[in-house]
N, C-alpha and C positions, 0 to 999 in steps of 0.2 A: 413708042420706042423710048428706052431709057435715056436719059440724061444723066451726063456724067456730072457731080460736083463739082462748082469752080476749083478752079485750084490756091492753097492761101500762099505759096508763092510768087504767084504772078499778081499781088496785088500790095504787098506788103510796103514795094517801094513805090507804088503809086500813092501810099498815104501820106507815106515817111515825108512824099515833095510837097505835100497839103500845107500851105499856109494855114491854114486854122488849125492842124492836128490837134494840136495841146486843147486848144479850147475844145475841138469834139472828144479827146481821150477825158477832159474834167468832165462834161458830161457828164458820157458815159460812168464816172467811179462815182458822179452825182443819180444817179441814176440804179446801178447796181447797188450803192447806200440804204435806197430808198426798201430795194427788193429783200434785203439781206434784215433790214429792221426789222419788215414789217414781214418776215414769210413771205413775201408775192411771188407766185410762179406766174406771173403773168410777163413776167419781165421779159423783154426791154421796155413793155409799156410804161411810162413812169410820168410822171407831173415837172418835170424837164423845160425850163423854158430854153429854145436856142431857135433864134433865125433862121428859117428854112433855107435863106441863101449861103447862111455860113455852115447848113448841114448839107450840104448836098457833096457828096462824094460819089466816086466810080463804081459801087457798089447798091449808091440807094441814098436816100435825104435819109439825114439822122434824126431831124425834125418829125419828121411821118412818122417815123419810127416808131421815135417816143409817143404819138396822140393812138395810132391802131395796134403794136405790136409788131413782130417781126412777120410778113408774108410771103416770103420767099428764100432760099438757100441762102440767095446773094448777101442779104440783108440778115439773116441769121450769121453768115461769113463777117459780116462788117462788125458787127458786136462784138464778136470773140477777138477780133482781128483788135478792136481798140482795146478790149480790155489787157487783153494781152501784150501787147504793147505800151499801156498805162502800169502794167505789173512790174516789168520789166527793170524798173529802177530801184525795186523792192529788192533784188538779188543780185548778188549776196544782200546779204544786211543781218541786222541780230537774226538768231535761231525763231526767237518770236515772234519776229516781223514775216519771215519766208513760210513759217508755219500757219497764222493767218492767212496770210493773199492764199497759199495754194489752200487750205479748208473754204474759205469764199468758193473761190473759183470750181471746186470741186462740189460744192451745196448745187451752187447755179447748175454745171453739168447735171447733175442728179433731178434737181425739181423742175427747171426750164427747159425748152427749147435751145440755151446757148449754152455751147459746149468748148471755152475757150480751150480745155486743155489738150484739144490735139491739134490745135495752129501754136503751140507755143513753141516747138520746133522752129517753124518759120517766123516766128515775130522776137522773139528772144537770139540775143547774140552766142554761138557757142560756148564762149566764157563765163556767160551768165546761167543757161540753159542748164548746167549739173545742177549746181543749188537749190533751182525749182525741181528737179526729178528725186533731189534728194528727200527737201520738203515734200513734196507729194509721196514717196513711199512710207512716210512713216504716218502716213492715213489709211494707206492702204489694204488695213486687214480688217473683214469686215466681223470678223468673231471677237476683236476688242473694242469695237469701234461705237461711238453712241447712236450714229446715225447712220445705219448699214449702207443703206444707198451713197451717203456722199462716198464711206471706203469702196464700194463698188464701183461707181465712175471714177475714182483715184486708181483702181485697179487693174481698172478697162482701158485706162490711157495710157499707163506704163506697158501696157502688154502690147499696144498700139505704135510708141514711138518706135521712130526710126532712126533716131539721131544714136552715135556711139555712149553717147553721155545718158541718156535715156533708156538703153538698153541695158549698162553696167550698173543703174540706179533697182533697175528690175530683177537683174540677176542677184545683185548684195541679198534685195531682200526676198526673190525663193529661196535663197542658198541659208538664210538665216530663220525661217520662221517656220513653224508649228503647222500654221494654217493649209488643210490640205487644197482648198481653193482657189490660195494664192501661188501652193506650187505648180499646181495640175495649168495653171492660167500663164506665170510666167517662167516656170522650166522648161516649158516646151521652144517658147523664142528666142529665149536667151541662151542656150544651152549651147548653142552650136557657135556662138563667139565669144564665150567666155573663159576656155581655156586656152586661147592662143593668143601669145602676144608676137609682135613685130618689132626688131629690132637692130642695135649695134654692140656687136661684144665689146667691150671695153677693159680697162684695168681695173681690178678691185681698189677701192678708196685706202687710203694708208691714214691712219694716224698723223694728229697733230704734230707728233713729237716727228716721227716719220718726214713729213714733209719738210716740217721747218729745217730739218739737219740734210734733206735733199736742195734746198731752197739751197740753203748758205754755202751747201760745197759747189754748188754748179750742177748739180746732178741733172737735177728737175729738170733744166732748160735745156741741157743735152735731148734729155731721152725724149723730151716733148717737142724739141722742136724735129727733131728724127721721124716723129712720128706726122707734125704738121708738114715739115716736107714731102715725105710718103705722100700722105692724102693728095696733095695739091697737083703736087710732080709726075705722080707716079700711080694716082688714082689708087690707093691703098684703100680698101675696103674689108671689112670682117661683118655682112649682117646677119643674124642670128634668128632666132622663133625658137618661144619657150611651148611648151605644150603640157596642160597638165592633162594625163590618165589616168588611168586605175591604176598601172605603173609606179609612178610618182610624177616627178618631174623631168620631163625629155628638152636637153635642151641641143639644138643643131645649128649649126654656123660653118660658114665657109670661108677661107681668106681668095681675095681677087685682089690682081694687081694686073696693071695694064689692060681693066676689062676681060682679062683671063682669071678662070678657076684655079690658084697651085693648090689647093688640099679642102678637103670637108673633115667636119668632126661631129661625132653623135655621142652626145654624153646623156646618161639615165641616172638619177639619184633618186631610189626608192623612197617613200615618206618615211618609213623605218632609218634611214640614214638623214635626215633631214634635223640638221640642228637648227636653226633659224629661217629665215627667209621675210627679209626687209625693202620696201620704195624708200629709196632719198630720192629729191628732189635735183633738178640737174647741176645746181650748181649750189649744193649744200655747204661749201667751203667758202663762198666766194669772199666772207668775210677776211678770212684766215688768210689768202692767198693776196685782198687788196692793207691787210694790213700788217700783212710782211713787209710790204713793198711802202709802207706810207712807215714805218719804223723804221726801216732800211735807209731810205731818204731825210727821215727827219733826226737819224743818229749821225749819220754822212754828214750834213750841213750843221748840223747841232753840237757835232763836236769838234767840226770844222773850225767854227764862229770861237768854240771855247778856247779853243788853242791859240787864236788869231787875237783873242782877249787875252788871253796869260801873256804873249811873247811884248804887249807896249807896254813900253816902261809906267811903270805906277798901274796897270792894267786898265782894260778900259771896261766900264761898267755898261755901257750900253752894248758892245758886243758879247760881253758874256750875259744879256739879261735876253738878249736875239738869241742866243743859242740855247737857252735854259728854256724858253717859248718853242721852239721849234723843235725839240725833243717830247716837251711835252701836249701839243697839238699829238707830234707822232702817236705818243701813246693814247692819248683821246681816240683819234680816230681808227686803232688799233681795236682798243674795247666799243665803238660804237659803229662799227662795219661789223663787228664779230657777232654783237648780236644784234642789230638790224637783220640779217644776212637772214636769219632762222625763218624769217615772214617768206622771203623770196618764193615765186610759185611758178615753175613752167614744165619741160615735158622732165621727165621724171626717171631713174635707171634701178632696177632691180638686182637685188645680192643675194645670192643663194649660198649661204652656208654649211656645208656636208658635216657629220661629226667626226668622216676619216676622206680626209682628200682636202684639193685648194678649194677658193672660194672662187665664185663663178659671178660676174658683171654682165647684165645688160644694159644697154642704155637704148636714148633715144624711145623711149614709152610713153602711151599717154596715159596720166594717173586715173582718171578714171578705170579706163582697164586693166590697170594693174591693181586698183583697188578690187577691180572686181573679182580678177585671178585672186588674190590675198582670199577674198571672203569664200568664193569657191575650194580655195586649199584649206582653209580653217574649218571650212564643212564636211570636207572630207576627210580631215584626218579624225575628226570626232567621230564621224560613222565607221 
């Protein structure tokens, strides 16, 4: 009777509570060093010195490991389980560094027995998890590739994952390449979640100039807080799903309020009508919006202090030196929230621009799949 595979989730945080982890994850990239130097498919066996009592894990001594080779699923599990876990801290990092680890780990799956890269779902943290899928697809074609087999188990894993981050990594790259055995391998699984996104209709983003003149009349904090009340008060809701077809772009959303439907809307913007179509990020202003407010403040108190200095007689130089400082922190911090801001990274809202009609916001996305919608509509408007 068959036997099913451990599973690499149900062990992952049994390592993580390992007092010795770090020393077995050294090992282990002491060990994978050793295989990568020298060609050894023989790997895990390696010349490894580590105390049988400080290897012994839930899965098999790492010790044994290293002297006979992997003899079992379990202990095939444990390798991938550490190395992948020892990678982990590699991503993000330069383009370099993420290119490497996944070319290693991707030789190893090809020549060995351990096949770290379909536990890196489970051992990699979501946030991390894109970067390696990203790195690992631009291995993955095995007709540019030096060493077909490593693009093939790079190929075979992306077609494998299960994570949303892993399967948008898959989809970028059928929707982008040549190769017909990497479409025939990852068009078929990816295909069926890459043109729907999940979301919240929102307002289109205004201009700089726009906002700052909504900021100072009062507008802004009207209409937003109009709208923060809804939400809170009154369960105001608008969620949306974009859809690309042959079509173009389908986008449908309903407004609810009190938990009830009042109205649905189906809008169709052919690709022929399609002037743009851009991700920002969720809060691509945030500079702009914290340094209205730290201007705002440091011109209030700054010319407050100036005024307070003109009116004593002979004037007093320390309060106009306090207010001439506090005006200009304002502006520091005005230019250094504005572009820090640009790094900022979380879920992400999509702008579909029509070349006859309004402009259309979703929010509430995850960039991944909105990248991967981008690469799916870019491939198809070229076909």
């Amino acid at each position: 009777m068959a036997v099913d595979p451990p599973d690499p989730r149900a062990f992952v945080a049994e390592l993580r509570a390992l007092g010795a982890l770090p020393d077995l994850i050294a090992a282990v990239r002491a060990a994978r060093d050793q295989a990568l130097a020298s060609s050894d498919r023989t790997f895990p066996r390696a010349s490894v010195a580590l105390d049988p009592a400080q290897g012994e894990t839930p899965l098999g001594n790492l010790a044994a490991i290293f002297e006979r080779g992997a003899d079992t699923e379990s202990e095939a599990l444990l390798i991938a389980l550490l190395l992948a876990l020892g990678t982990a801290s590699d991503f993000p990092s330069a383009p370099e560094t993420e290119l490497s680890r996944a070319k290693e780990l991707a030789w190893l799956a090809a020549h060995t027995r351990i096949n770290a890269l379909l536990v890196m779902d489970s051992a990699i943290e979501p946030e991390k998890v894109g970067a390696f899928w990203r790195a690992l697809a631009s291995l993955a074609e095995p007709s540019r590739a030096e060493d077909p087999a490593t693009a093939t188990a790079a190929l075979a894993a992306l077609a494998a994952s299960g994570s949303e981050r892993g399967r948008a990594a898959a989809l970028e790259l059928a929707t982008s390449t040549r190769d017909p055995l990497v479409r025939a391998l990852l068009g078929r699984g990816s295909a069926a979640t890459a043109p729907r996104l999940d979301g919240e209709l929102s307002p289109a983003p205004r201009g700089p100039i726009a906002t700052t003149l909504l900021a100072l009349t009062g507008l802004l904090f009207v209409a937003r807080g109009a709208r923060l009340l809804g939400r809170l008060g009154l369960a105001f809701k608008q969620p949306a799903e974009v859809r690309l077809t042959d079509r173009g772009l389908e986008l449908s959303h309903r407004t609810e309020l009190l938990g009830r439907v009042l109205k649905k809307h189906e809008t169709l913007i052919p690709l022929t009508n399609l002037a743009r179509v851009t991700r920002e990020v969720r809060y691509p202003r945030v500079g702009l919006y914290l340094g209205l407010f730290a201007l705002a403040l440091g011109s209030y108190v700054g010319v407050g202090l100036f005024v307070d200095g003109a009116r004593v007689p002979g004037g007093s130089a320390q309060l106009l030196g306090m207010g001439l400082v506090v005006v200009a922190l304002g502006l520091a911090i005005d230019y250094g929230l504005t572009v820090l801001s640009d790094n900022a990274r979380g879920r992400c809202r999509l702008v579909v621009e029509p070349k006859k009609g309004r402009r259309l916001c979703v929010g509430a996305l995850d960039p991944a799949r909105a990248d991967a919608m981008l690469a799916a509509l870019s491939q198809q408007g070229r076909g």
